[in-house]
GULOKOL-403102 format. One record per residue (C-alpha): residue number from 0; residue in three letters; chain; x, y, z. Coordinates in nm, 3 decimals. Each point is the difference from the previous one (the first is absolute). Layout:
! GULOKOL-403102
pos; code; unit; px; py; pz
NUM; ala; A; X; Y; Z .
...
! end
This chain:
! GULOKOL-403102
pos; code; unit; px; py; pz
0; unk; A; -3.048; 1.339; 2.571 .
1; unk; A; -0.151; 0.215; -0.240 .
2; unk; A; 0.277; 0.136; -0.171 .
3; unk; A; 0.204; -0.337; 0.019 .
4; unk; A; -0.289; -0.184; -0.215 .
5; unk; A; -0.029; 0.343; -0.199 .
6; unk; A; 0.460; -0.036; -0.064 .
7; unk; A; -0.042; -0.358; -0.099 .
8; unk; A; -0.321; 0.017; -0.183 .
9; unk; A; -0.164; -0.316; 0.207 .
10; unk; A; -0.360; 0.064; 0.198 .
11; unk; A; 0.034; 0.157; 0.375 .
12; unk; A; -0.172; -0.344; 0.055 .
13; unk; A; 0.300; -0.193; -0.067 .
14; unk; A; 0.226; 0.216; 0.200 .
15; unk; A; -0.211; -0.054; 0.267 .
16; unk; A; 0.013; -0.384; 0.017 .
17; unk; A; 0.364; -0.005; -0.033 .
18; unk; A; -0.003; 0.198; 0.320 .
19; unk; A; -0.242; -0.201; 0.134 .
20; unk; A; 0.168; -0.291; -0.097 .
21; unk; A; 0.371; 0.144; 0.170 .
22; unk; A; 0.171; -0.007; -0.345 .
23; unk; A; -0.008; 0.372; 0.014 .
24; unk; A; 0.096; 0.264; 0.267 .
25; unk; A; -0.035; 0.310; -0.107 .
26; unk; A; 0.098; 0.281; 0.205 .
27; unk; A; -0.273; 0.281; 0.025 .
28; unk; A; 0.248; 0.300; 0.075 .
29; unk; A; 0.223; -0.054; -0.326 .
30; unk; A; 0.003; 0.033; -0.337 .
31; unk; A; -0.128; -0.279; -0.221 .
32; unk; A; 0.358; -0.192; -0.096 .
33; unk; A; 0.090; -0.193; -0.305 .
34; unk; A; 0.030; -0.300; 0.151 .
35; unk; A; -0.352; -0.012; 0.187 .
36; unk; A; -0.136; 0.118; -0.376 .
37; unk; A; 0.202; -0.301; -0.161 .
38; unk; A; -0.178; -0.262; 0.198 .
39; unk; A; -0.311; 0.106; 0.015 .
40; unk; A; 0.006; 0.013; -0.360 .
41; unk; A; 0.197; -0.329; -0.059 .
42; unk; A; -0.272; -0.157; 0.266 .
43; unk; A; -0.240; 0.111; -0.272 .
44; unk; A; 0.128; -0.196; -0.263 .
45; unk; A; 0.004; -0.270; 0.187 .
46; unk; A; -0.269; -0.023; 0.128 .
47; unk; A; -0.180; 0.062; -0.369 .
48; unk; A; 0.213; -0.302; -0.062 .
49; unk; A; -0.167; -0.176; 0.260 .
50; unk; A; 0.195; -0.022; 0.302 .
51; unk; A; -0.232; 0.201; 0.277 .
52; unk; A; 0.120; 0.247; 0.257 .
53; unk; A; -0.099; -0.265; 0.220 .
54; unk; A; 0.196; -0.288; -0.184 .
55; unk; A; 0.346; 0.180; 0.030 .
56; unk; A; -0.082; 0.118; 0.348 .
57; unk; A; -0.019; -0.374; 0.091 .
58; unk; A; 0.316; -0.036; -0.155 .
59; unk; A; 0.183; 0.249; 0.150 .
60; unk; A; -0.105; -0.099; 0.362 .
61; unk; A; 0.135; -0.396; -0.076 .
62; unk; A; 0.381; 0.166; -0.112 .
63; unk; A; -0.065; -0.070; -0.316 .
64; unk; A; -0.064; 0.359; -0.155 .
65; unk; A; 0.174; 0.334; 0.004 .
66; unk; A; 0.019; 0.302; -0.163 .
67; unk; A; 0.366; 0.085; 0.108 .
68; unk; A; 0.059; 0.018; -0.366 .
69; unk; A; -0.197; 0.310; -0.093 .
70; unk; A; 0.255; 0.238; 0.106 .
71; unk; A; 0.231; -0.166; -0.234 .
72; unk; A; -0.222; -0.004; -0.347 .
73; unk; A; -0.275; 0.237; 0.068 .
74; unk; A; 0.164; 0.213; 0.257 .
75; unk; A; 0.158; 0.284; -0.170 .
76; unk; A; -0.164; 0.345; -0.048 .
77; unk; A; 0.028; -0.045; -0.370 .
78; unk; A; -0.186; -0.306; 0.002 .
79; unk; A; -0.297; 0.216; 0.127 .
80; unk; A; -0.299; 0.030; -0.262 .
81; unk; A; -0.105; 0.333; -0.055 .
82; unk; A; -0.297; 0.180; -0.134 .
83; unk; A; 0.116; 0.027; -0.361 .
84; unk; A; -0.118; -0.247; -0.251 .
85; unk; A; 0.181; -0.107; -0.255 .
86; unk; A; -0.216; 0.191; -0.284 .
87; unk; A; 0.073; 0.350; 0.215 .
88; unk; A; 0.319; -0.071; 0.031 .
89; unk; A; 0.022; -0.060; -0.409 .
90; unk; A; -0.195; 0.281; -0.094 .
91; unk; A; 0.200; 0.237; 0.250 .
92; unk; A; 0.341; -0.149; -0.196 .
93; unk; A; -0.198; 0.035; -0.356 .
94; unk; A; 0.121; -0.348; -0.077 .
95; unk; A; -0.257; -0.275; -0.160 .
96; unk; A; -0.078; -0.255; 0.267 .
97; unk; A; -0.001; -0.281; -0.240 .
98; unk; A; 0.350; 0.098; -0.106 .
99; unk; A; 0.132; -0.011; 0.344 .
100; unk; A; -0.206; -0.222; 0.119 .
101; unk; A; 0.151; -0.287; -0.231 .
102; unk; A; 0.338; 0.124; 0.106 .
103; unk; A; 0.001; -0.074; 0.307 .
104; unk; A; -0.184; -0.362; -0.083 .
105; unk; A; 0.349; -0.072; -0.198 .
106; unk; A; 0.161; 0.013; 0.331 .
107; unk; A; -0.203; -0.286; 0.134 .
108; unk; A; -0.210; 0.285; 0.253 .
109; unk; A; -0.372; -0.075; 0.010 .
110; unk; A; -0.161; 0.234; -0.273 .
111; unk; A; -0.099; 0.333; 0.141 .
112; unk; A; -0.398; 0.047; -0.053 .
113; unk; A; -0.150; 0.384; -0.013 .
114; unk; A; -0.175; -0.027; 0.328 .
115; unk; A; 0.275; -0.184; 0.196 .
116; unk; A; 0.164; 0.257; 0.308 .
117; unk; A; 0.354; 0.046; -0.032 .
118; unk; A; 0.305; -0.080; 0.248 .
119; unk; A; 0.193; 0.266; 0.068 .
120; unk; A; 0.314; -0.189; -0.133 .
121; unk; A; -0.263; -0.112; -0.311 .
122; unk; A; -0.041; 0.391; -0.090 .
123; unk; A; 0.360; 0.068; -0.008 .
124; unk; A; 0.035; -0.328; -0.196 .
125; unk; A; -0.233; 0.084; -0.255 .
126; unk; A; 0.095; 0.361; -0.007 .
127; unk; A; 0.321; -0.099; -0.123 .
128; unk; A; -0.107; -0.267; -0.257 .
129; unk; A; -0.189; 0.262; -0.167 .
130; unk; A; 0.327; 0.255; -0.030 .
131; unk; A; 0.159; -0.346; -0.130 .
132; unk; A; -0.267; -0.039; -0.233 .
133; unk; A; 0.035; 0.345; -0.143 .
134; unk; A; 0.391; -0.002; -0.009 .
135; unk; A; 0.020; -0.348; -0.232 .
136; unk; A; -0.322; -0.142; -0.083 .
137; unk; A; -0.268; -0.301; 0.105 .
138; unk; A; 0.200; -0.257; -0.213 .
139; unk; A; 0.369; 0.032; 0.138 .
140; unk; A; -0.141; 0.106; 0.382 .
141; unk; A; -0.224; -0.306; -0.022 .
142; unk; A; 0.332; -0.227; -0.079 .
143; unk; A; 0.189; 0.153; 0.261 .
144; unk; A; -0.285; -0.063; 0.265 .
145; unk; A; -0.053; -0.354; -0.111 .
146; unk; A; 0.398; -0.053; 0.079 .
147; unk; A; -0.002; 0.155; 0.345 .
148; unk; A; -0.291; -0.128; 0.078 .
149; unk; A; 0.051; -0.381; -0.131 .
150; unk; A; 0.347; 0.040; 0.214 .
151; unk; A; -0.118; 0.202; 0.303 .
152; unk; A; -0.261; -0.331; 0.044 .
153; unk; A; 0.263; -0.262; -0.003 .
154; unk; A; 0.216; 0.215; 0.224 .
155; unk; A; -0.308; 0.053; 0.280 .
156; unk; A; -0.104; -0.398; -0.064 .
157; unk; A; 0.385; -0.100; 0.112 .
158; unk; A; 0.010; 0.253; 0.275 .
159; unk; A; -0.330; -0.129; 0.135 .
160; unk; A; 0.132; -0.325; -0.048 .
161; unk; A; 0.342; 0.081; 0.210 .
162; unk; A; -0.250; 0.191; 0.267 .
163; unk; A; -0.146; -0.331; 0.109 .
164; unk; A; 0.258; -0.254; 0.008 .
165; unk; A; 0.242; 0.235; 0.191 .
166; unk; A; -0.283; 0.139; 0.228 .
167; unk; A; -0.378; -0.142; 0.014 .
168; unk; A; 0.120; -0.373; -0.075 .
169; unk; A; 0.265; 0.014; 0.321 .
170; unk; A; -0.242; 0.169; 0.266 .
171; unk; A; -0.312; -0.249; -0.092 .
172; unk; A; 0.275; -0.281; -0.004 .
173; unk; A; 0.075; 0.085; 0.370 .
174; unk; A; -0.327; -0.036; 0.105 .
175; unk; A; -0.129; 0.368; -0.020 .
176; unk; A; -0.407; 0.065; -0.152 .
177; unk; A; -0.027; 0.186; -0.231 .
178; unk; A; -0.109; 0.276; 0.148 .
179; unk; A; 0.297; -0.033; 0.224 .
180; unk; A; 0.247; -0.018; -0.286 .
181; unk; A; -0.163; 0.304; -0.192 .
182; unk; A; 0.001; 0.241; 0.303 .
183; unk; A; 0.359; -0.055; 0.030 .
184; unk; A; 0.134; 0.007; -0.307 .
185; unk; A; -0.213; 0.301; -0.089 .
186; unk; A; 0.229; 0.240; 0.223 .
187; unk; A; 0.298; -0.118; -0.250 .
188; unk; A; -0.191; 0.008; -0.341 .
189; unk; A; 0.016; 0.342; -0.054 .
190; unk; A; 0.353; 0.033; 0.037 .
191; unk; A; 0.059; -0.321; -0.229 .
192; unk; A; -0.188; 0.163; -0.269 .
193; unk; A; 0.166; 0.332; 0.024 .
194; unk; A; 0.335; -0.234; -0.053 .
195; unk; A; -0.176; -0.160; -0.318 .
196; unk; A; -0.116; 0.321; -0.142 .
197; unk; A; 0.371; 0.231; 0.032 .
198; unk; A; 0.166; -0.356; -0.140 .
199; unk; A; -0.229; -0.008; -0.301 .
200; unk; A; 0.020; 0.341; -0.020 .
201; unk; A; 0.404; 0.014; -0.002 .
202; unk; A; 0.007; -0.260; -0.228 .
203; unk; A; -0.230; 0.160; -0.239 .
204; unk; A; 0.157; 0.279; -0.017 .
205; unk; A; 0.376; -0.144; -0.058 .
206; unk; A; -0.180; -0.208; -0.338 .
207; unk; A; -0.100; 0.323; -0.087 .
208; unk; A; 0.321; 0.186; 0.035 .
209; unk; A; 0.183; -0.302; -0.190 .
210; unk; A; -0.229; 0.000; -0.243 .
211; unk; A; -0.030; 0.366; -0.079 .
212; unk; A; 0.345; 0.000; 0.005 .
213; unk; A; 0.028; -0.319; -0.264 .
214; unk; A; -0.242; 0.229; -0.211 .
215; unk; A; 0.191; 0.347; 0.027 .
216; unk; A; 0.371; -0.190; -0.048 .
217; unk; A; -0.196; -0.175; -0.345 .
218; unk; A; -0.068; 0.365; -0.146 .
219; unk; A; 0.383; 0.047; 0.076 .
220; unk; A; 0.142; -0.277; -0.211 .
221; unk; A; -0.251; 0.110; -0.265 .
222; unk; A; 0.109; 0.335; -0.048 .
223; unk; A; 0.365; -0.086; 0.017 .
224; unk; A; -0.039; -0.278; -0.258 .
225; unk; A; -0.231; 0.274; -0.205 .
226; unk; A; 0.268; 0.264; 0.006 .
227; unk; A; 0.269; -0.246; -0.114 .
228; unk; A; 0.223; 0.145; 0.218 .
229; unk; A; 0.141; -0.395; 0.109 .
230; unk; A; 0.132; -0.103; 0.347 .
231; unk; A; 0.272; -0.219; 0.136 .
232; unk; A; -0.127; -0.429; -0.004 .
233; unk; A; 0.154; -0.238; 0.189 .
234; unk; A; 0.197; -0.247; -0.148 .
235; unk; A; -0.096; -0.246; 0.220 .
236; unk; A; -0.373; 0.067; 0.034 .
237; unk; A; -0.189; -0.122; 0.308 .
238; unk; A; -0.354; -0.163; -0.004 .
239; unk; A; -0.368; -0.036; 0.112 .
240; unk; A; -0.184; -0.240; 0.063 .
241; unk; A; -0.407; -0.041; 0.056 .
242; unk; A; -0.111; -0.320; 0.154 .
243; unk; A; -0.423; -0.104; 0.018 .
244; unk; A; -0.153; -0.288; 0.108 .
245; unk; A; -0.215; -0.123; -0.265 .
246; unk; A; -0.384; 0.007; 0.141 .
247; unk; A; 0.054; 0.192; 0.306 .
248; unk; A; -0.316; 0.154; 0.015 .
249; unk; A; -0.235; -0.302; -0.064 .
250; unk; A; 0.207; -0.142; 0.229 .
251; unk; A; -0.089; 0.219; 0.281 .
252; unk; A; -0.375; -0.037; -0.092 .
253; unk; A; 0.005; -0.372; -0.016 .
254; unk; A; 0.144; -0.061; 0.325 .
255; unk; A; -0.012; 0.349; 0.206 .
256; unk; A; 0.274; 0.238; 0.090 .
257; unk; A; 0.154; -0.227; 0.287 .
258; unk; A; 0.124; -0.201; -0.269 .
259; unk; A; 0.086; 0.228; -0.236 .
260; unk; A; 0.251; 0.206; 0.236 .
261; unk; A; 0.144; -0.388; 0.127 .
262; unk; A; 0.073; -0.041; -0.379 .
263; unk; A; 0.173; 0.370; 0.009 .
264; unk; A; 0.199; -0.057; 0.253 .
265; unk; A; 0.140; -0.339; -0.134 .
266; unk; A; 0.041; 0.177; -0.328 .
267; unk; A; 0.203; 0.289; 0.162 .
268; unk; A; 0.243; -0.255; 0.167 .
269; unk; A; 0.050; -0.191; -0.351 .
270; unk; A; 0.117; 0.348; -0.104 .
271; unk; A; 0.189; 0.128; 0.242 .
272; unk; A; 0.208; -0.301; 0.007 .
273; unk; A; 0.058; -0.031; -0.356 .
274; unk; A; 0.035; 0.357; -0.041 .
275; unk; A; 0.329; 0.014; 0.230 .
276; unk; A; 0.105; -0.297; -0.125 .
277; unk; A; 0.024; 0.137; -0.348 .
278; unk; A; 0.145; 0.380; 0.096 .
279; unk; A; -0.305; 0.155; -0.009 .
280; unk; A; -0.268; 0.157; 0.263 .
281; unk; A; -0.377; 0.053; -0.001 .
282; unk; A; -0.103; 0.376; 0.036 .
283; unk; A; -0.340; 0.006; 0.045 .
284; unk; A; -0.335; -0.259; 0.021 .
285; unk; A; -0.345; 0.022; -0.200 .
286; unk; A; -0.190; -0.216; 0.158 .
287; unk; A; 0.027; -0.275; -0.227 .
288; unk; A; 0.342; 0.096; -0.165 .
289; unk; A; 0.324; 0.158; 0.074 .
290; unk; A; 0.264; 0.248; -0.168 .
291; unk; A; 0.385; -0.166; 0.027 .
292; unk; A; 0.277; 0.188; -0.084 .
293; unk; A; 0.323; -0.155; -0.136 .
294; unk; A; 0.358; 0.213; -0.051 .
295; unk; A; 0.063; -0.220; -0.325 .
296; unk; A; -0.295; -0.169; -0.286 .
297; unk; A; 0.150; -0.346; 0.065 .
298; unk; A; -0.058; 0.016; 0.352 .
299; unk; A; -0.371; 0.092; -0.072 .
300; unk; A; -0.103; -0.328; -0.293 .
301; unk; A; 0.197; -0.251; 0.251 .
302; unk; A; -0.201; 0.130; 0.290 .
303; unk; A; -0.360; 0.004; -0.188 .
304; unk; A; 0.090; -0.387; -0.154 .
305; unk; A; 0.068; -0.148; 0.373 .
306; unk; A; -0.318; 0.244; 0.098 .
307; unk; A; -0.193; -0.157; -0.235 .
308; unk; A; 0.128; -0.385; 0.098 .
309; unk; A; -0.055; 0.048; 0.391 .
310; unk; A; -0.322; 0.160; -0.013 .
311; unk; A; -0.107; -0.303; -0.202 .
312; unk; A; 0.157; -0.247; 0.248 .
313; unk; A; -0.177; 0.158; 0.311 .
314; unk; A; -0.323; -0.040; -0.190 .
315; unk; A; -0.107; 0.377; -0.013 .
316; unk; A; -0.181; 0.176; -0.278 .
317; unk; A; 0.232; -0.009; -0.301 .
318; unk; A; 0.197; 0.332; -0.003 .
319; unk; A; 0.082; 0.253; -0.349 .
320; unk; A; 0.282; 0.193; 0.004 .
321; unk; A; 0.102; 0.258; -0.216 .
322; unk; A; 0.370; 0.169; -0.020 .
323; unk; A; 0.105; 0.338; -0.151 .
324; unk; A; 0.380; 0.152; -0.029 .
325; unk; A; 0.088; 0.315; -0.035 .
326; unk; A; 0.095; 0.380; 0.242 .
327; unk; A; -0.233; 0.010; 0.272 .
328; unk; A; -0.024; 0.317; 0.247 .
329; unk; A; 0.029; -0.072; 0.393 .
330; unk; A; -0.200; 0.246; 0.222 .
331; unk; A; -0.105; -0.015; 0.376 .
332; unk; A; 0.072; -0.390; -0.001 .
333; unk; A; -0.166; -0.125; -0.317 .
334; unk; A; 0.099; -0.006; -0.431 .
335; unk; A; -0.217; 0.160; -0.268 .
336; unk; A; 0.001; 0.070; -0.338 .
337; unk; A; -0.021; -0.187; -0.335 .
338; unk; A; 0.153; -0.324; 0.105 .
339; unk; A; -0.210; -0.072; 0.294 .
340; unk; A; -0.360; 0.152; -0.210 .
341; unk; A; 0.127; -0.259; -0.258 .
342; unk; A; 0.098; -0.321; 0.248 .
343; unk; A; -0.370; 0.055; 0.103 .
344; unk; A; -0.160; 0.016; -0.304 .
345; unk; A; 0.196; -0.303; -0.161 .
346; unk; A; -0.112; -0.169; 0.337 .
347; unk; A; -0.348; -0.010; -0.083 .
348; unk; A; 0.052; -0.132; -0.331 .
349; unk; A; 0.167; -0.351; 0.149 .
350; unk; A; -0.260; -0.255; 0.067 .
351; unk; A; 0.067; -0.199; 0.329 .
352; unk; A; 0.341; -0.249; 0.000 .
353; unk; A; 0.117; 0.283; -0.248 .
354; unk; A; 0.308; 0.252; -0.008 .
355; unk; A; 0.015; 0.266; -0.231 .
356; unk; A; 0.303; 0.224; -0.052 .
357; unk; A; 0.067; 0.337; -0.209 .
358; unk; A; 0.285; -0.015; -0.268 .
359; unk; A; 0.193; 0.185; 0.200 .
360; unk; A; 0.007; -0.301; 0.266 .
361; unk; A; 0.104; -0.230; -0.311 .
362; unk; A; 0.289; 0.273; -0.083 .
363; unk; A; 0.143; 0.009; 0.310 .
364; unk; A; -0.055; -0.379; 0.147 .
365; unk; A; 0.241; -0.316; -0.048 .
366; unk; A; -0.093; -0.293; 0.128 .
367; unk; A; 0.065; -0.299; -0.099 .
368; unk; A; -0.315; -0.205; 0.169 .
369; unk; A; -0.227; 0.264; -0.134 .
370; unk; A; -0.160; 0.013; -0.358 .
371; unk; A; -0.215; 0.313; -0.155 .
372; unk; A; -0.236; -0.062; -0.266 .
373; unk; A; -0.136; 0.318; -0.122 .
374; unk; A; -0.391; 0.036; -0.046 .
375; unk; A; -0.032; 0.294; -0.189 .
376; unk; A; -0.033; 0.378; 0.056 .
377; unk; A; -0.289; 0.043; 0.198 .
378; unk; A; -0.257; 0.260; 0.059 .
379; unk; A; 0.032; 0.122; 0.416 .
380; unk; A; -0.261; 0.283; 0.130 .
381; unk; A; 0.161; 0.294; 0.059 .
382; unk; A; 0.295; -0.072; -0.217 .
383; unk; A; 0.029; 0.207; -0.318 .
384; unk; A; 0.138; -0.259; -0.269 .
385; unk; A; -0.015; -0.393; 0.030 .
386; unk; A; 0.260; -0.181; 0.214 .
387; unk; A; 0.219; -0.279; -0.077 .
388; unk; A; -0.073; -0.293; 0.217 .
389; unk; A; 0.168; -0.327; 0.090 .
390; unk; A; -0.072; -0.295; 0.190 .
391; unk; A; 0.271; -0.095; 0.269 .
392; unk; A; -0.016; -0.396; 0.056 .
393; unk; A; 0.305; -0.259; 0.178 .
394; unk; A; 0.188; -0.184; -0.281 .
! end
């Protein structure tokens, strides 16, 4: 009991009551395991919180209590706290703690304080925040962990979400406590979460590709344009198209993810439809928007005006679309280059209800139920020189 109390930093006092108590079992002739250290020191917390051994040992004899679940968050050797605080582990990595410290706040993670024991998984965390650190900076590493960790959060929140509807919220529903329910679904979680993380992992990691790619075939066009050296243009250029809902984001904290994705998915079947319909096909989704592809720069301002009308019809957030023509490369299933950097940036510049098109869209586009009124040349980030814009509206 001693060295339990000692591994999860509670009083040998406490162990003992949750012994006594039958919420503990620990065996004498093993080794102290993670899991027996994670409740005893989760039991801890609660019970500074004020719920007594004694309260949750009521519990837990009515059905209505179980710690099924530790295995699942808590149950991994990594999540075991060592002896090494976080000031050690700083001064051992020579890296300021208030430095790294805030670093690690920008990813929504509780601040680290100097006397606070490490996870194992926290030390190889913070380990290599502080080779980030040295590689590019506080500012840009500080941006970077604000993004994942911003998008990690919504991620977890709708997985948590999906976890109970298609698993707690069916086994209570059938009449199971829930003590019952977690003991059963507890010899599942871990392999549902193993699913979640190689998923999130395999689609991280194809973003990544695409966009290191996107990056590496930019540098391309660059030096070819730089060394004036020219290459072949299509007559007949094809085009891309970026399409947002207006709001998205407030949207989702007004009213909660649920809603959010059901406003998604009606979106994405407004485009998909119209999208065929016009001889073109969406390549990929951003959450909130889409990339279409079109073969010809008609195709593309006839598709974004009916967008624009239907979306507005089944009373979604107002959507902004902005359309580029020009070469674009294909590789491993998607198009880069200029055109689609520029369909994107000319996207953000619409307001919602609003196309906006390239000159090269106007060039190359005769319709007669569509009118371009041109708003300038525009400043676009990451785009050298200004860029003629026009507005694309139904006659």
């Amino acid at each position: 009991m001693d060295e339990l109390a000692t591994r999860a930093g509670v009083p040998t006092e406490l162990v003992k009551r949750l012994v006594d108590a039958q919420l503990l079992t620990p065996d004498p002739s093993s080794l102290v395991d993670v899991k027996e250290v994670s409740l005893v020191n989760l039991v801890g917390s609660l019970e500074a919180a004020g719920m007594s051994v004694e309260v949750l040992s009521e519990a837990a004899k009515r059905n209505q209590l179980s710690f099924a679940f530790l295995d699942l968050v808590l149950g991994r050797p990594e999540s075991l706290v060592g002896e090494e605080t976080f000031e050690d582990q700083c001064a051992r990595l020579g890296a300021d703690p208030a430095t790294v410290s805030e670093t690690v706040e920008a990813a929504g993670l509780p601040r680290p304080q100097l006397h606070d024991r490490l996870r194992k998984e926290d030390v190889q965390g913070i380990t290599d925040v502080t080779i980030a650190l040295a590689l590019a900076g506080a500012p840009l590493i500080s941006r970077l962990m604000r993004v994942h960790g911003e998008s990690l959060r919504r991620v977890t929140e709708m997985e948590a979400h999906i976890y109970h509807l298609v698993f707690e919220e069916p086994l209570l529903a059938s009449g199971l406590s829930e003590q019952q329910m977690r003991d059963q679904i507890s010899q599942m979680s871990p392999e549902v979460q193993g699913l979640a993380e190689r998923v999130l992992m395999w689609i991280y990691k194809r973003h990544r590709d695409h966009e290191t790619l996107s990056h590496l075939i930019g540098h391309i066009e660059e030096a070819v344009s730089a060394a004036d050296v020219g290459y072949a243009r299509s007559k007949f250029p094809p085009a891309v198209g970026f399409a947002d809902l207006t709001d998205y984001t407030g949207l989702t904290e007004r009213q909660g993810d649920y809603v959010a994705v059901e406003v998604a998915a009606a979106f994405s079947q407004l485009v998909t439809r119209d999208a065929a319909e016009c001889g073109g096909r969406p390549l990929k989704w951003l959450g909130d928007g889409v990339m279409v592809y079109f073969p010809q720069p008609a195709q593309s301002a006839r598709f974004a005006l009916e967008l624009v009308e239907h979306v507005a019809q089944a009373e979604l957030p107002p959507v902004h679309i902005g359309l580029s023509a020009g070469p674009v490369i294909y590789q491993d299933g998607d198009y880069y280059g200029k055109t689609v950097n520029l369909a994107a940036r000319v996207a953000t510049q619409a307001v919602g209800g609003e196309v906006l098109v390239t000159q090269e869209v106007v060039d190359n586009c005769s319709l007669e139920d569509v009118d371009f009124s041109s708003i300038g040349a525009i400043p676009l980030k990451g785009i050298a020189t200004p860029v003629m814009l026009h507005r694309a509206t139904r006659i």
